[in-house]
Legacy VTK file of the C-alpha trace (Angstrom):
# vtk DataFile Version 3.0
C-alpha trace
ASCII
DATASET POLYDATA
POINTS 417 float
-3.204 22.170 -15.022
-4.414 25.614 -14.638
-6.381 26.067 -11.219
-9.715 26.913 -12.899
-11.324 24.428 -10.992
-14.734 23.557 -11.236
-16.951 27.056 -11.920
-14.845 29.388 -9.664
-17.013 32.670 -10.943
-19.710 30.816 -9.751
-18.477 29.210 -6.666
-15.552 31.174 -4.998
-15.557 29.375 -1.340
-17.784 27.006 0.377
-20.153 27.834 2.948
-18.780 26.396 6.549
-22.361 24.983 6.543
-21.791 22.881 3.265
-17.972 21.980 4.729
-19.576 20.692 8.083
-22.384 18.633 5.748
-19.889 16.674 3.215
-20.099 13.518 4.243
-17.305 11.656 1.982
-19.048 8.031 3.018
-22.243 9.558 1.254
-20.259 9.279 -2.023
-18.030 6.698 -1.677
-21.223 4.430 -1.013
-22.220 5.913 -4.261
-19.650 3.989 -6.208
-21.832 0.516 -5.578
-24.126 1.690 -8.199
-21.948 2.361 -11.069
-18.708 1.625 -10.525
-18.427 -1.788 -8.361
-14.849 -2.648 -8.302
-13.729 0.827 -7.331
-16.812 0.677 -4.313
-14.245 -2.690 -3.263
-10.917 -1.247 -3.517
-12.286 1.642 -1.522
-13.314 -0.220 1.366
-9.689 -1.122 1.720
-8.246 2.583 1.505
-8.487 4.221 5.403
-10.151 7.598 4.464
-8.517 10.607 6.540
-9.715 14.433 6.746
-7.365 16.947 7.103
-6.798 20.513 6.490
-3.087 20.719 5.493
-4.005 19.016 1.856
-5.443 21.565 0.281
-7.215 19.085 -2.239
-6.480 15.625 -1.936
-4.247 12.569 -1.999
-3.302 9.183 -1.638
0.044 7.444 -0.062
1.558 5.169 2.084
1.391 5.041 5.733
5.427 5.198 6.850
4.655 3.682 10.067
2.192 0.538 9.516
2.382 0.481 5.608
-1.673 0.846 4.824
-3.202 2.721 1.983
-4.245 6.020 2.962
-6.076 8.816 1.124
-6.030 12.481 2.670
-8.864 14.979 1.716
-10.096 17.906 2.457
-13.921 18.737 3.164
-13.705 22.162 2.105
-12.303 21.288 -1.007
-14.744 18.513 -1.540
-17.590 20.401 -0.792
-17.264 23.102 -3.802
-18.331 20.140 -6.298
-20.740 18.246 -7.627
-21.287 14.639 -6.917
-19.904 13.703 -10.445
-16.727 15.810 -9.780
-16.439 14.015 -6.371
-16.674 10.686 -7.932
-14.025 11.464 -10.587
-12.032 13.067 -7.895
-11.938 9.432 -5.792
-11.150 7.366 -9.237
-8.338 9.735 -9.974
-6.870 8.731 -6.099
-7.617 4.880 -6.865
-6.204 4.845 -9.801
-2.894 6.163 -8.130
-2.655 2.800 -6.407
-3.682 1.082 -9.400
-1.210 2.275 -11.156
1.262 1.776 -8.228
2.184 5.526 -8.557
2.354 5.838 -4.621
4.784 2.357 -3.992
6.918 3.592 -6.540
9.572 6.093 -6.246
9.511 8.941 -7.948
13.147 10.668 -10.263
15.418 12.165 -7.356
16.072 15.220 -9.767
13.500 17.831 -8.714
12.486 18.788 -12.302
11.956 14.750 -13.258
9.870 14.305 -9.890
7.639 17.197 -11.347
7.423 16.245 -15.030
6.314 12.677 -12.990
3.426 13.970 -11.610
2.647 15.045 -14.535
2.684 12.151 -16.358
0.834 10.134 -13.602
-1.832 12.487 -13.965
-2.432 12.883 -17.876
-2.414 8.510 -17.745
-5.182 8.935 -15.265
-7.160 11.422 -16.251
-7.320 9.513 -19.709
-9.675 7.197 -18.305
-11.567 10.430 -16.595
-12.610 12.913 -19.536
-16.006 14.840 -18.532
-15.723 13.333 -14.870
-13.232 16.246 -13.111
-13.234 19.801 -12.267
-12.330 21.988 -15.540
-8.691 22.783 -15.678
-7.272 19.251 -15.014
-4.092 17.921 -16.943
-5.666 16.227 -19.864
-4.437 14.588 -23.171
-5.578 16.392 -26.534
-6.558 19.506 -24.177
-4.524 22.981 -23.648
-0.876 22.536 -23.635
-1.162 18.928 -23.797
-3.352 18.862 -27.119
-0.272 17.137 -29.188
-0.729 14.107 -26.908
-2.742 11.453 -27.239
-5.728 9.838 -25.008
-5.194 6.336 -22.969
-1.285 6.379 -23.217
1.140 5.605 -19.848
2.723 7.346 -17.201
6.342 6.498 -18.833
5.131 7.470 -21.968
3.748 11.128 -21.199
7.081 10.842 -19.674
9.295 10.708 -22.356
6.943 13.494 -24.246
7.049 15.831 -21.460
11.212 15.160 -21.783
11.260 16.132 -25.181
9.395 19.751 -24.574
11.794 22.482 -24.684
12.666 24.084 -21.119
10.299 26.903 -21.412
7.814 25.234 -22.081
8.150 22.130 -19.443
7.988 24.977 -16.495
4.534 25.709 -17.953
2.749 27.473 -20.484
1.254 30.421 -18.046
1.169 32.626 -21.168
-1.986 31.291 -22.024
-3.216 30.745 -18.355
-3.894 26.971 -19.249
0.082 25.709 -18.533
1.016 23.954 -15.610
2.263 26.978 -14.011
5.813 27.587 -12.504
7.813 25.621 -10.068
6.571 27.467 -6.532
4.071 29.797 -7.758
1.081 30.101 -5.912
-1.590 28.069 -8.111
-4.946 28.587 -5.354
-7.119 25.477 -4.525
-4.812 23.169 -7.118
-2.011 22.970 -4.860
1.797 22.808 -4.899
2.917 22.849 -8.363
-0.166 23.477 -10.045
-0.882 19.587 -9.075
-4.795 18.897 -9.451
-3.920 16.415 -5.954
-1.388 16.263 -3.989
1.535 14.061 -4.735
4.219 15.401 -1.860
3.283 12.208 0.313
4.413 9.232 -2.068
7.870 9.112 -1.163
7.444 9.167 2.743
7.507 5.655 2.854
10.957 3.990 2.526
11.524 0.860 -0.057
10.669 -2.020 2.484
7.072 -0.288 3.858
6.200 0.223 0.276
7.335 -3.426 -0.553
4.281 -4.136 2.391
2.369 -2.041 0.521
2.507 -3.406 -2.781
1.305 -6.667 -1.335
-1.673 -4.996 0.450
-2.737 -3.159 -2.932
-2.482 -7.007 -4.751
-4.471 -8.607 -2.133
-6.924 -4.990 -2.617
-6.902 -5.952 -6.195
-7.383 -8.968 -6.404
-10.594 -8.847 -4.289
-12.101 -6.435 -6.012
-11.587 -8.519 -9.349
-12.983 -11.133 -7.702
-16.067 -9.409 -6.383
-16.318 -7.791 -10.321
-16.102 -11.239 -11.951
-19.259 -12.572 -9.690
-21.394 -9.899 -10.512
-19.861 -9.108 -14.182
-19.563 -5.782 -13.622
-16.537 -3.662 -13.801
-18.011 -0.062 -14.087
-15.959 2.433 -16.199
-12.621 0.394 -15.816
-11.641 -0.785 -19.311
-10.461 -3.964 -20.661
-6.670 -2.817 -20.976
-6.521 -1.476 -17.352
-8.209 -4.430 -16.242
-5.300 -6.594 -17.943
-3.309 -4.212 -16.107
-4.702 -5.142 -12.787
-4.795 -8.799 -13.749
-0.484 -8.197 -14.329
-0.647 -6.452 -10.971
-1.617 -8.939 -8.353
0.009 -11.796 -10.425
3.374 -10.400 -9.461
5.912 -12.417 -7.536
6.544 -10.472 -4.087
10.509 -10.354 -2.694
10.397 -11.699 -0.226
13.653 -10.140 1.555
12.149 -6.640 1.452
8.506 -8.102 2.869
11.084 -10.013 6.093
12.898 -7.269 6.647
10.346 -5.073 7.414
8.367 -7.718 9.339
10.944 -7.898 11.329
11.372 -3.937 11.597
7.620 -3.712 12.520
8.039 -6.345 15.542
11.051 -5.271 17.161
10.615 -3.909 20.819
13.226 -1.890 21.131
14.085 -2.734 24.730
15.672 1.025 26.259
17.165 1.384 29.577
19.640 3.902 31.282
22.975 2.600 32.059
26.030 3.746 33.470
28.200 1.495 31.484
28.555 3.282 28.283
29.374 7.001 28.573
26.729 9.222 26.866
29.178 10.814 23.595
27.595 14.222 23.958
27.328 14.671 27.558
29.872 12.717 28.718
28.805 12.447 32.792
25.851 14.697 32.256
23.251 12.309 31.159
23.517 8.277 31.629
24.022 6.566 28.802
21.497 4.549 26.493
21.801 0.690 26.586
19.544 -0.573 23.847
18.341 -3.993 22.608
16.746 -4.042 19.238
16.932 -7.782 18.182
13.497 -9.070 16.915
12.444 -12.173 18.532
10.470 -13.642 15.702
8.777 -17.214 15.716
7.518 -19.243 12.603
5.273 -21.927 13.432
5.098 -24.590 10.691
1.493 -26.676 10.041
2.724 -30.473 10.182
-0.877 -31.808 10.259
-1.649 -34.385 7.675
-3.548 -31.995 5.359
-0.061 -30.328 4.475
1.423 -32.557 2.298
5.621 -33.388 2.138
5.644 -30.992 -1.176
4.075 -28.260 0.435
6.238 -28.487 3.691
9.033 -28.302 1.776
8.326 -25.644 -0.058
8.092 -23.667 3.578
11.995 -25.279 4.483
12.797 -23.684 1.134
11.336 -19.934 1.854
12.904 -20.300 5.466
16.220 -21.436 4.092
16.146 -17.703 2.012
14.793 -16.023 5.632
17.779 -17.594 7.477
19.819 -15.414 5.639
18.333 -12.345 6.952
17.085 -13.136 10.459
17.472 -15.742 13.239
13.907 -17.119 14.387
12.561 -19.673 16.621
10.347 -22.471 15.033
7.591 -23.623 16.438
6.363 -27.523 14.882
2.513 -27.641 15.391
-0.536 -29.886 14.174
-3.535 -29.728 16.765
-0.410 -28.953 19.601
2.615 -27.602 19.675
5.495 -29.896 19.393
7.094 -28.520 22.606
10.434 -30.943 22.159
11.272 -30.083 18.391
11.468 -26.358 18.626
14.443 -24.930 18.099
16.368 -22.011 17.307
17.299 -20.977 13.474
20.218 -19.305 13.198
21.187 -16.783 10.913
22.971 -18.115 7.613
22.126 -21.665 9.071
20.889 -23.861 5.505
18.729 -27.208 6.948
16.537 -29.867 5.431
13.296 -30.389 5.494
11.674 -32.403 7.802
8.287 -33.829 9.209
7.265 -34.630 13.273
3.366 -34.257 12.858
0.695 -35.722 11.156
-2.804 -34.983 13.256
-4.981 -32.727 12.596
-5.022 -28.643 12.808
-5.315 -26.391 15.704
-4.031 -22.703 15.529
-4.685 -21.915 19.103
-2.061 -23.742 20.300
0.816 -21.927 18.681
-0.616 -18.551 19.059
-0.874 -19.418 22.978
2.466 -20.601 22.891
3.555 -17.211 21.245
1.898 -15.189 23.184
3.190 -16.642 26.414
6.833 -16.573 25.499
7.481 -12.656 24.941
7.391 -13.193 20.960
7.937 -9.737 18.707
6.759 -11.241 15.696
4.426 -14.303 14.377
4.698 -16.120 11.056
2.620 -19.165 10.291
3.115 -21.691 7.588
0.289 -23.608 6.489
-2.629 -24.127 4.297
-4.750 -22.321 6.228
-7.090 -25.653 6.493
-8.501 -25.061 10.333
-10.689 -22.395 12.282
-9.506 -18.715 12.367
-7.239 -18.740 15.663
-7.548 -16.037 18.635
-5.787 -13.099 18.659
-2.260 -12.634 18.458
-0.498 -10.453 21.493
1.652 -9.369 18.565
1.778 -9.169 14.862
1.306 -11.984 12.900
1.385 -13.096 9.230
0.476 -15.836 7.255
2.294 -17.840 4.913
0.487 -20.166 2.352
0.488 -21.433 -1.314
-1.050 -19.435 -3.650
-4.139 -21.847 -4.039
-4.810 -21.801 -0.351
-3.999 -17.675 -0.411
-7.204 -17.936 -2.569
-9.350 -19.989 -1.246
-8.325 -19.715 2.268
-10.829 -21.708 5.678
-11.502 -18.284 7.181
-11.147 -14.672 6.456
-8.648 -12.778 8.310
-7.439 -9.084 8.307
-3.681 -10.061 8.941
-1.359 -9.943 6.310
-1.452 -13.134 4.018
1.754 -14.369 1.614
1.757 -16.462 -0.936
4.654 -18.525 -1.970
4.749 -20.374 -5.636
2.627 -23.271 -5.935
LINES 1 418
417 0 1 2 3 4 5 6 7 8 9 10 11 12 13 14 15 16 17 18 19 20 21 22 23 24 25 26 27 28 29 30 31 32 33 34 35 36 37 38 39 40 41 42 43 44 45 46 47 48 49 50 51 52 53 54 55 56 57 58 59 60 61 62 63 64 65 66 67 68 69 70 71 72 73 74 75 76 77 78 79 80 81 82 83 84 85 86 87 88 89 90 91 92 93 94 95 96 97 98 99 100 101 102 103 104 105 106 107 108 109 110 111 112 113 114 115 116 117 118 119 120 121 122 123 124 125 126 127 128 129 130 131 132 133 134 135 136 137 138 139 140 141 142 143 144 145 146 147 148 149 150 151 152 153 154 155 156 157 158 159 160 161 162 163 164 165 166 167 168 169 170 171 172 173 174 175 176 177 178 179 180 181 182 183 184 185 186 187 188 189 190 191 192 193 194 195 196 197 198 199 200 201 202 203 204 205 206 207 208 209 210 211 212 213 214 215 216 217 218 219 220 221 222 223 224 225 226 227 228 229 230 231 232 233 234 235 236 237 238 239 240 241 242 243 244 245 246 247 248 249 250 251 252 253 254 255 256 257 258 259 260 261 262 263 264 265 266 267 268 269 270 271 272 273 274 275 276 277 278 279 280 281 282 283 284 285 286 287 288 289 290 291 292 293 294 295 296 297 298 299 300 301 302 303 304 305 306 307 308 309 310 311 312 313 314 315 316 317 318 319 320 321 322 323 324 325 326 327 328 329 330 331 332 333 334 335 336 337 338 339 340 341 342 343 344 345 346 347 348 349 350 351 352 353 354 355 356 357 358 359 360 361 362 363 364 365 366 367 368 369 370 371 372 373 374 375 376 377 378 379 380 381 382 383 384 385 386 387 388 389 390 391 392 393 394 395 396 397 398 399 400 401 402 403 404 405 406 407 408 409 410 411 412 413 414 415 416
């Protein structure tokens, strides 16, 4: 990319007037006209300003695993509402693409030529919609490329360039520019966006993540199909999303941070363990960070004997990684069959219910026994529950993850029907 964005003769900085008057809503609200199933994955991206992007960007959140896009207003501001709405499909199609749950080559060079690639697959998709200067297949130093091609491929082409001319072609002024040169408004490597916040996540919040951007996907679809009307997203990327939220989740990675999400880590000075570095200066550290997870399964007579043991199966693959407390249920709890799970303990399914379904119940016996973390099994066949005092997920089949009683905002798991 060179950083010859938009009409910078014409435009050098925006007014602090026109920065205090973007209102990023404005256009995202936009996208309901023309381009419906990126209006629906937006509603599920938390929209942050900031000022230490000095364009924009999408990633993970390291700390609750939600989609995220950074921006800055005085960027924004400089461009037209076309621009701005090319600008916010280039982000979305970052997640489409799963460029931001991925990790990116550990060798510096690789991570760069990366970026790169991401960015000439998007902007395939985004010719006459973005600020001049943007990487761009068939254009500049990337006119022996062709249009519509993937990431890994523009990958392997980039590979084959000879050294000079991978660290940018700023003979010309069109190249990507060299490694820590100054490129203006384009940012940190001559990147259109920014990039530097996809690998701030480690491997089991992005394995959240890619769950969160399937259920994203999938409703969108879904709201597309009703009103047959995808926008500008073509028929192979739309295969592409189909691929996407089809994909079987592992389910260690998904536990593993559940259970690093719920711990309280339970701190408290103590005299009985000498402090290493200040021995008798400062008291030691006694800490506690066992989870204390419970899984209540639905026994009501609308869960058949297939389906419940289909949940003994999943929690036979959990007890390998945790010890949890389960918590029998129909319309009441079961208060004499709960027990502990142990870890590495292997049991049999088995059956103590068969009324009807109540999720109040186990979510007040939860919250009244100092639980860390909530999963439920069932097929979701009642009234949405009251709140939980902590987190709480949902595991189903994938028919009921789609057509589920009621709508909830908590994380929801499908198993294999």
């Amino acid at each position: 990319m060179s950083d010859d964005i938009k009409d910078v003769e014409e435009v050098e900085e925006a007014t602090e007037e026109a920065i205090a008057d973007f209102d990023l809503n404005m256009h995202t609200a936009r996208l309901l006209m023309n381009e419906p199933f990126f209006a629906s994955l937006s509603r599920r991206i938390e929209k942050i300003s900031c000022s230490y992007i000095p364009t924009a960007g999408v990633r993970v959140n390291p700390h609750t695993a939600q989609l995220e896009m950074l921006y800055n207003p005085a960027f924004f501001a400089k461009l037209n509402d076309k621009q701005v709405a090319g600008i916010l499909k280039h982000e979305f199609y970052h997640i489409i693409f799963e460029h931001i749950t991925e990790r990116k080559p550990a060798d510096k060079k690789l991570a760069r030529m990366w970026n790169f690639a991401t960015d000439l697959a998007i902007n395939s998709h985004l010719r006459g919609e973005l600020p001049e200067g943007c990487l761009m297949p068939g254009e500049g130093p990337f006119k022996d490329l062709p249009l519509g091609m993937s990431s890994e491929y523009y990958m392997e082409e980039l590979k084959k360039r000879p050294p000079e001319k991978e660290k940018g072609e700023g003979e010309s002024g069109e190249g990507e520019g060299q490694e820590g040169e100054g490129n203006g408004e384009l940012g940190d490597q001559g990147q259109f966006d920014s990039h530097d916040e996809w690998d701030k996540a480690d491997a089991a919040t992005k394995e959240i993540a890619k769950e969160r951007v399937k259920e994203a996907l999938r409703k969108a679809a879904e709201e597309s199909a009703k009103s047959n009307s995808w926008g500008s997203v073509s028929s192979e990327v739309r295969k592409q999303i189909m691929k996407a939220f089809n994909s079987k989740i592992d389910w260690k990675k998904v536990l593993r941070y559940f259970v690093k999400t719920s711990q309280k880590a339970s701190k408290s000075s103590t005299i009985k363990r000498i402090n290493r570095r200040y021995p008798y200066i400062h008291p030691g550290r006694k800490t506690s960070r066992q989870a204390k997870i419970a899984i209540s399964i639905d026994q009501s007579g609308s869960v058949s004997d297939d389906m419940l043991a289909k949940f003994f199966a999943e929690l036979n693959k959990l007890a390998d990684l945790a010890e949890f407390t389960v918590v029998p249920f129909d319309s009441d709890v079961a208060k004499d069959k709960i027990y502990v799970w142990k870890k590495g303990e292997k049991r049999k399914w088995e059956r103590v219910r068969y009324g009807g379904t109540d999720f109040d119940p186990p979510t007040e016996y939860v919250n009244e026994n100092g639980f860390d973390g909530h999963i439920v099994l069932t097929d979701m066949c009642a009234p949405k529950p009251k709140s939980s005092k902590c987190q709480r997920m949902w595991m189903t089949t994938e028919y009921y993850a789609r057509h589920p009683y009621f709508q909830t905002s908590e994380r929801v798991i499908a198993i294999d029907d």
